[in-house]
MARKENU-183921 format. One record per residue (C-alpha): residue in three letters; x, y, z; residue number from 0. Coordinates in steps of 0.1 Angstrom, whole numbers, plus 5000, padded with zeros to 4 digits. Layout:
<recs>
ALA X Y Z NUM
...
</recs>
This chain:
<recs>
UNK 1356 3933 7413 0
UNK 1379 3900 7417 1
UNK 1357 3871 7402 2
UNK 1355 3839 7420 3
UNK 1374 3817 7401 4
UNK 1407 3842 7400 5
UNK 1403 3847 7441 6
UNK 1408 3804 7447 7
UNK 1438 3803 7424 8
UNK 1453 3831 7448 9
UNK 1446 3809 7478 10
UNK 1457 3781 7464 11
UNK 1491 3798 7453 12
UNK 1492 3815 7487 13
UNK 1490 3779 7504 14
UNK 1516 3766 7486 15
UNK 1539 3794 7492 16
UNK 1537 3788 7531 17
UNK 1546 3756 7531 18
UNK 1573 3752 7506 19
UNK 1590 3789 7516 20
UNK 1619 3785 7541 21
UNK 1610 3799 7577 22
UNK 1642 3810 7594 23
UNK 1661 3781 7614 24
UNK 1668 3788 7650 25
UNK 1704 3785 7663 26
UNK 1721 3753 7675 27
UNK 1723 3760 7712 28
UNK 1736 3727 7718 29
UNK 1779 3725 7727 30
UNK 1794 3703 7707 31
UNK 1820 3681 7729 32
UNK 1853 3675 7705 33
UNK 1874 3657 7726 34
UNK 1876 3628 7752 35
UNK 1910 3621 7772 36
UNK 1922 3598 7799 37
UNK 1954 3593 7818 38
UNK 1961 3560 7844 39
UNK 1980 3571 7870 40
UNK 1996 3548 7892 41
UNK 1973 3554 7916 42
UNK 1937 3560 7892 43
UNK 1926 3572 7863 44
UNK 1911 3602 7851 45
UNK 1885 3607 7824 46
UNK 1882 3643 7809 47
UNK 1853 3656 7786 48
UNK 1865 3689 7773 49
UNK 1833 3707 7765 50
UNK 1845 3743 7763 51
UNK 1808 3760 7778 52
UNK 1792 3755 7807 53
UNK 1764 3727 7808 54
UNK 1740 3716 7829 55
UNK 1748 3672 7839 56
UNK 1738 3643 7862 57
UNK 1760 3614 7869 58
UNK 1742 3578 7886 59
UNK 1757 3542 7882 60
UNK 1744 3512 7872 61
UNK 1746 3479 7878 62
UNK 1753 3440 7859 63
UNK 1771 3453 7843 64
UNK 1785 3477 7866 65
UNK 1790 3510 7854 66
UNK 1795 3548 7860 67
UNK 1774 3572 7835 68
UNK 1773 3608 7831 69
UNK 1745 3629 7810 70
UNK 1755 3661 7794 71
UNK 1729 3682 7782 72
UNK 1723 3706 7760 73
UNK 1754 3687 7742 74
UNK 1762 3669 7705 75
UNK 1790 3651 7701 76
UNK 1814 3659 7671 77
UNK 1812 3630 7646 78
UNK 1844 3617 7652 79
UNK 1836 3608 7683 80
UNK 1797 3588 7674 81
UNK 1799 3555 7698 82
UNK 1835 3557 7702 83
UNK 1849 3532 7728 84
UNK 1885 3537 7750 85
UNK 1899 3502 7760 86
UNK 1914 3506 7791 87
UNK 1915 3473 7804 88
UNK 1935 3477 7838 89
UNK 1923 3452 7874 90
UNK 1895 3479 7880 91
UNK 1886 3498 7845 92
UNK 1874 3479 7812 93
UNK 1864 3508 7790 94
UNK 1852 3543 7787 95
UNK 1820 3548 7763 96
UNK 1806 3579 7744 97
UNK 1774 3584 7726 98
UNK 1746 3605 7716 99
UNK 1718 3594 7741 100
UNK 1695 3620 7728 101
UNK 1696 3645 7697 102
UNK 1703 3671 7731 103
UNK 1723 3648 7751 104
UNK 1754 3629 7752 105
UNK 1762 3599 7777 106
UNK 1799 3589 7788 107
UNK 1800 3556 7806 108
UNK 1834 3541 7821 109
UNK 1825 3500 7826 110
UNK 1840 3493 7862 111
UNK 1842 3470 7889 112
UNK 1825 3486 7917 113
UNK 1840 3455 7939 114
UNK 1876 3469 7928 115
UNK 1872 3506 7927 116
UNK 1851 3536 7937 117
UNK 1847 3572 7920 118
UNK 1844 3607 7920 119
UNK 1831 3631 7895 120
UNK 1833 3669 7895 121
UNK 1841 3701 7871 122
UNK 1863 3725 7863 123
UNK 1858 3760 7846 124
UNK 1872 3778 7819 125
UNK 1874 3760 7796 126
UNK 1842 3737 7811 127
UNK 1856 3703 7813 128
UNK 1840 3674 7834 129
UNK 1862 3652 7853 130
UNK 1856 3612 7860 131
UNK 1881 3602 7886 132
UNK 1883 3562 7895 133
UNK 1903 3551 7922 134
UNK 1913 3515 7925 135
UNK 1900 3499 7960 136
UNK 1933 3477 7962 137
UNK 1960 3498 7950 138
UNK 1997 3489 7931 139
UNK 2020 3493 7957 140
UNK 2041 3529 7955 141
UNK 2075 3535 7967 142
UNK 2075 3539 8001 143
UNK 2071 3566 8021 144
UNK 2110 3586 8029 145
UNK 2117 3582 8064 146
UNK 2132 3604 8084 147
UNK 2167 3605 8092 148
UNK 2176 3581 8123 149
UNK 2199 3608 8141 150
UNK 2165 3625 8147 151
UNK 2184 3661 8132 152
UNK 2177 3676 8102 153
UNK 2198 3694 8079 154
UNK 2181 3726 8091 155
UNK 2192 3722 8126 156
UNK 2229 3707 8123 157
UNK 2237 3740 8101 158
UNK 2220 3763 8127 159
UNK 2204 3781 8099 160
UNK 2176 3807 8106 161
UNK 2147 3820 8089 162
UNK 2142 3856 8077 163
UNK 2128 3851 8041 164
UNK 2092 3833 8039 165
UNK 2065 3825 8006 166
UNK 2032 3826 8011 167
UNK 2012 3805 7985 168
UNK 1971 3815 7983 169
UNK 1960 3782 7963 170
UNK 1938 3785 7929 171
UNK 1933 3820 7914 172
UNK 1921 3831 7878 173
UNK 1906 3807 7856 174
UNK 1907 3780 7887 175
UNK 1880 3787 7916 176
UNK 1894 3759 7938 177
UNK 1870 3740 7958 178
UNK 1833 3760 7956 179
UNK 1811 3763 7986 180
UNK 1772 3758 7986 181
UNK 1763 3789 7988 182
UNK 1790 3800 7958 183
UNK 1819 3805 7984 184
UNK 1853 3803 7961 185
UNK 1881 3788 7975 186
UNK 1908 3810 7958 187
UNK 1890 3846 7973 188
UNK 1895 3828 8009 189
UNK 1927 3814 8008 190
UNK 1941 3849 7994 191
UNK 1922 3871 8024 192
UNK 1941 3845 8047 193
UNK 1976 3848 8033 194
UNK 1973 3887 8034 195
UNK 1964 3884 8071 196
UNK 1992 3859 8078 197
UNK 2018 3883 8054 198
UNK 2007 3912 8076 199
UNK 2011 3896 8113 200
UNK 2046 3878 8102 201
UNK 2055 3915 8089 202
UNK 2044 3932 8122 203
UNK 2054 3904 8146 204
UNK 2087 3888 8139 205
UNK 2098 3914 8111 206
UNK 2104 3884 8084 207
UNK 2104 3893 8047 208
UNK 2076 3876 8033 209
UNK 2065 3875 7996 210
UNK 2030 3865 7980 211
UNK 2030 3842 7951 212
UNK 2001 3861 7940 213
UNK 1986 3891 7956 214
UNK 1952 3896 7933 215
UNK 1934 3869 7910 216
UNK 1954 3856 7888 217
UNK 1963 3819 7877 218
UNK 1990 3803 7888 219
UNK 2001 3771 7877 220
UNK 2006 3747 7906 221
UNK 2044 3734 7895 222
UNK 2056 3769 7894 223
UNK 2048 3781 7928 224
UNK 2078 3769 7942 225
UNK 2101 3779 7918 226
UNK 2087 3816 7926 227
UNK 2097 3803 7960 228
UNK 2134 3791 7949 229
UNK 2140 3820 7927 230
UNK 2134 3844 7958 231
UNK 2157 3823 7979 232
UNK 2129 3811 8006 233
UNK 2137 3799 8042 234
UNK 2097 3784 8043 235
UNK 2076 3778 8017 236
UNK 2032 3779 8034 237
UNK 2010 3769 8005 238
UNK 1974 3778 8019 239
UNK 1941 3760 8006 240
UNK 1905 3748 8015 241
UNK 1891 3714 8017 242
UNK 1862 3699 8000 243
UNK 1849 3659 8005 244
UNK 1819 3643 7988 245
UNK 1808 3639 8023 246
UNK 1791 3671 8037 247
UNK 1793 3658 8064 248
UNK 1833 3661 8070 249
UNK 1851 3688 8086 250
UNK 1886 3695 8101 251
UNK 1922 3707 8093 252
UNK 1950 3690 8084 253
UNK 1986 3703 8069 254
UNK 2005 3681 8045 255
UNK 2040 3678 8034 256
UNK 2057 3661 7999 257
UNK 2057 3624 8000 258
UNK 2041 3595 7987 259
UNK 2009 3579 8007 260
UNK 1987 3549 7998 261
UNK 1962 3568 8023 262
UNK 1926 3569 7999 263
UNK 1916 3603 8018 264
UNK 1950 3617 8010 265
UNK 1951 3607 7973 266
UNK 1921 3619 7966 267
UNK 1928 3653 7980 268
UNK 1962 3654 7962 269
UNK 1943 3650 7926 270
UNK 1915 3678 7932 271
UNK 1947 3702 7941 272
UNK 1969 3691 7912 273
UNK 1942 3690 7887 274
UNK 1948 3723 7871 275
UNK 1986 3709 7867 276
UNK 2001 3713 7832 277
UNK 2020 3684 7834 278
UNK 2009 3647 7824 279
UNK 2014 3613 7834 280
UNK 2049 3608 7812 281
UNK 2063 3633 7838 282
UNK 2057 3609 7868 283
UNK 2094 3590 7868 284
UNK 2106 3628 7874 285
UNK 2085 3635 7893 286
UNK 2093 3602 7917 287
UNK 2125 3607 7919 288
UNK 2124 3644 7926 289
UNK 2102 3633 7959 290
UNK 2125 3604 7966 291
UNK 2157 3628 7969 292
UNK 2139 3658 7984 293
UNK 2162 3663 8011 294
UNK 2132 3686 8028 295
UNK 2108 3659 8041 296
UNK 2121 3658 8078 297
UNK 2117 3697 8081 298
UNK 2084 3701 8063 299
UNK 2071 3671 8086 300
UNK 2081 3695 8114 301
UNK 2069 3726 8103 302
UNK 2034 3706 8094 303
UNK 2034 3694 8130 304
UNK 2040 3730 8144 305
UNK 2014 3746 8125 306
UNK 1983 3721 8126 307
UNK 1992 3720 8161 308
UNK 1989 3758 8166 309
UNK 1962 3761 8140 310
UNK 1940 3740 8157 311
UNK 1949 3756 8194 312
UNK 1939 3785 8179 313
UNK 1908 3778 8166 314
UNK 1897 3755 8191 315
UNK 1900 3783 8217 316
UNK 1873 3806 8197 317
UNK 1843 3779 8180 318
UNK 1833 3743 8188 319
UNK 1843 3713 8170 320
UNK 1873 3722 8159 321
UNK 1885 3685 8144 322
UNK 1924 3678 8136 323
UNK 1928 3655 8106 324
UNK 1964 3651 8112 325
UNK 1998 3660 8092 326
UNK 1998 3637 8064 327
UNK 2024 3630 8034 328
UNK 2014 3633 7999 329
UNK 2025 3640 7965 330
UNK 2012 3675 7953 331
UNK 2025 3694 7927 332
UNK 2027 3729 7945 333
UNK 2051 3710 7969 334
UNK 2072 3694 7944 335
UNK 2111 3708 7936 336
UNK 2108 3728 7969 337
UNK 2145 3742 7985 338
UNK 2128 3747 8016 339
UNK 2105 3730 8043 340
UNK 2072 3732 8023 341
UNK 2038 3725 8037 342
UNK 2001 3728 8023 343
UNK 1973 3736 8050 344
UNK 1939 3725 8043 345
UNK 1924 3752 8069 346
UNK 1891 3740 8068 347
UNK 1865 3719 8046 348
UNK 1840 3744 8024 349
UNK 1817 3710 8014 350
UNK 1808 3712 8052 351
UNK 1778 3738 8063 352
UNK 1793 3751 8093 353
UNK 1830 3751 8080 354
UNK 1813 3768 8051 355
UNK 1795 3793 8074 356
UNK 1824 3803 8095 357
UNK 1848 3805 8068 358
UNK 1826 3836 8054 359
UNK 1838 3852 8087 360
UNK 1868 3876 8087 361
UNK 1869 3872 8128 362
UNK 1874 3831 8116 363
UNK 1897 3840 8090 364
UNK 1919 3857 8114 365
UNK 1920 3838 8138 366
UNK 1931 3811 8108 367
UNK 1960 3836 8100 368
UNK 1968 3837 8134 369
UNK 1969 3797 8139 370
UNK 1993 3796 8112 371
UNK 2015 3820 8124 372
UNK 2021 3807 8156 373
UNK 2029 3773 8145 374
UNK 2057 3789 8121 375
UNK 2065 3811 8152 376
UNK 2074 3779 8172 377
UNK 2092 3758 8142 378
UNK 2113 3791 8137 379
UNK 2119 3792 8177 380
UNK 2129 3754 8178 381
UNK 2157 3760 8154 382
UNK 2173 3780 8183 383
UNK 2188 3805 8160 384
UNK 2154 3828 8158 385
UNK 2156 3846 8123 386
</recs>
């Protein structure tokens, strides 16, 4: 039998055991965030956190001093970046700030003036990046829109050229959703049931050759959708997409064509299409000039004006509400270095409920598909050459 004495030492070497032996260490679950970027364009500035994972965040604003802050969680910032500040120092944009708020979160702050700018922040996936886009109230002035030529005839029409060749462009694909509906409605699966639709009734209807710049889901950067369309030798060049607006309450359709705009509205719709662009901001003088002597602007404005026209008509005659936002100008990637007349539709907003709702609809879809093709039905038949 164990005496007394022996059975306490055993305790007490027991006790000491628990505490100084290592227990196993659970896994960092937090993402560390590597890198912090920014770009001023001439017309605002982007802020990118490349995180790499998915994480949960919350973005608010504060004021004197006013400011702009996002929370990442589930997030530790690499050391290089510990309290590392970005002098920006433009009419609207001091500085952009990162920290570790908390040993689980990580705070990036851009010091504004809310009297000089406004903002917008959103994601994109794959790898998880957050995006901080500030838009100067009072913008530098930009080159000025290209006019129209006075004799009131484009190129188009004083050569008497037809159309028989046509690329259709489903926006997004692959790694890059789009715009993302409430209820998890992708942008890139709508916009590619539509173009099949419209392939198929051009196809049936007026016998045109038409070609798909993608026909499944795959990624696409936005620059090289018209050179598929210049490679293949394209008459017309429809670029198809969805809407979205920090106000849910928005809705409508509206078709653009390449050109430059100080419109707010447009602006910010042409940075949530070109964000997935590969190209940066030392690209811009090309970029400029390739929209300044893009010899295309007076036909794209027409076909924009036939098919928001006909979309609309088309639409309106089925569901309620049907809003026209117009044919505007603006300078998106997907349109830029285009041979042709080039449009991009916006068919419908997927931020709004009831756009959301009836875009789930194939019967709305069609009728979509069918909006579009009238309009290039009647840009084709004002030519007067037919195909």
């Amino acid at each position: 039998m164990m005496s007394k004495h022996k059975s306490c030492w055993l305790w007490i070497i027991l006790f000491f055991s628990l505490i100084f032996l290592p227990f196993p260490s659970h896994p960092d679950s937090r993402m560390e965030i590597h890198n912090l970027r920014y770009h001023t364009h001439p017309s605002y500035t982007r802020i990118v956190v490349d995180i790499g994972k998915l994480r949960e965040y919350v973005f608010s604003e504060l004021l004197s001093p006013d400011r702009v802050y996002v929370d990442i969680y589930q997030a530790k910032l690499n050391p290089i970046l510990h309290g590392k500040i970005f002098l920006v120092e433009n009419d609207y944009l001091k500085q952009i700030r990162i920290a570790q708020k908390t040993p689980s979160t990580v705070r990036v702050v851009a010091d504004l003036d809310f009297k000089k700018a406004y903002y917008r922040v959103w994601h994109l996936p794959d790898p998880f990046r957050i995006i901080i886009d500030i838009f100067p109230s009072k913008r530098p002035p930009l080159p000025q829109p290209a006019q129209p030529a006075k004799s009131g005839s484009s190129i188009i029409r004083q050569l008497g050229l037809g159309i028989q060749r046509v690329v259709i462009d489903p926006g997004h694909g692959g790694k890059d959703p789009g715009c993302v509906g409430k209820s998890g409605l992708k942008e890139k699966k709508i916009v590619l049931d539509v173009a099949t639709r419209l392939k198929k009734i051009l196809e049936s209807k007026e016998n045109l050759e038409v070609i798909m710049t993608r026909e499944s889901d795959i990624y696409l950067d936005p620059e090289s959708r018209t050179v598929i369309a210049n490679q293949k030798q394209a008459d017309l060049f429809i670029s198809i997409h969805a809407n979205a607006n920090r106000s849910r309450k928005l809705s409508g359709i509206e078709t653009f064509y390449l050109n430059f705009s100080q419109d707010p509205s447009v602006i910010e719709t042409a940075a949530r299409e070109n964000a997935t662009s590969t190209k940066n901001i030392s690209a811009m003088k090309d970029i400029i000039e390739k929209i300044v002597q893009n010899s295309k602007i007076v036909e794209s404005k027409e076909l924009a004006e036939s098919i928001q026209n006909s979309l609309v008509k088309s639409l309106s005659q089925k569901y309620s509400n049907v809003k026209s936002l117009g044919v505007k100008g603006g300078p998106f990637w997907v349109l830029i270095g285009g041979e042709m007349p080039s449009v991009l539709v916006e068919i419908s907003h997927l931020s709004n409920p009831t756009e959301e709702k009836r875009l789930k609809s194939p019967q709305y879809r069609q009728r979509v598909a069918q909006g579009i093709y009238e309009g290039i039905k009647e840009y084709v038949n004002s030519l007067g050459k037919g195909k």
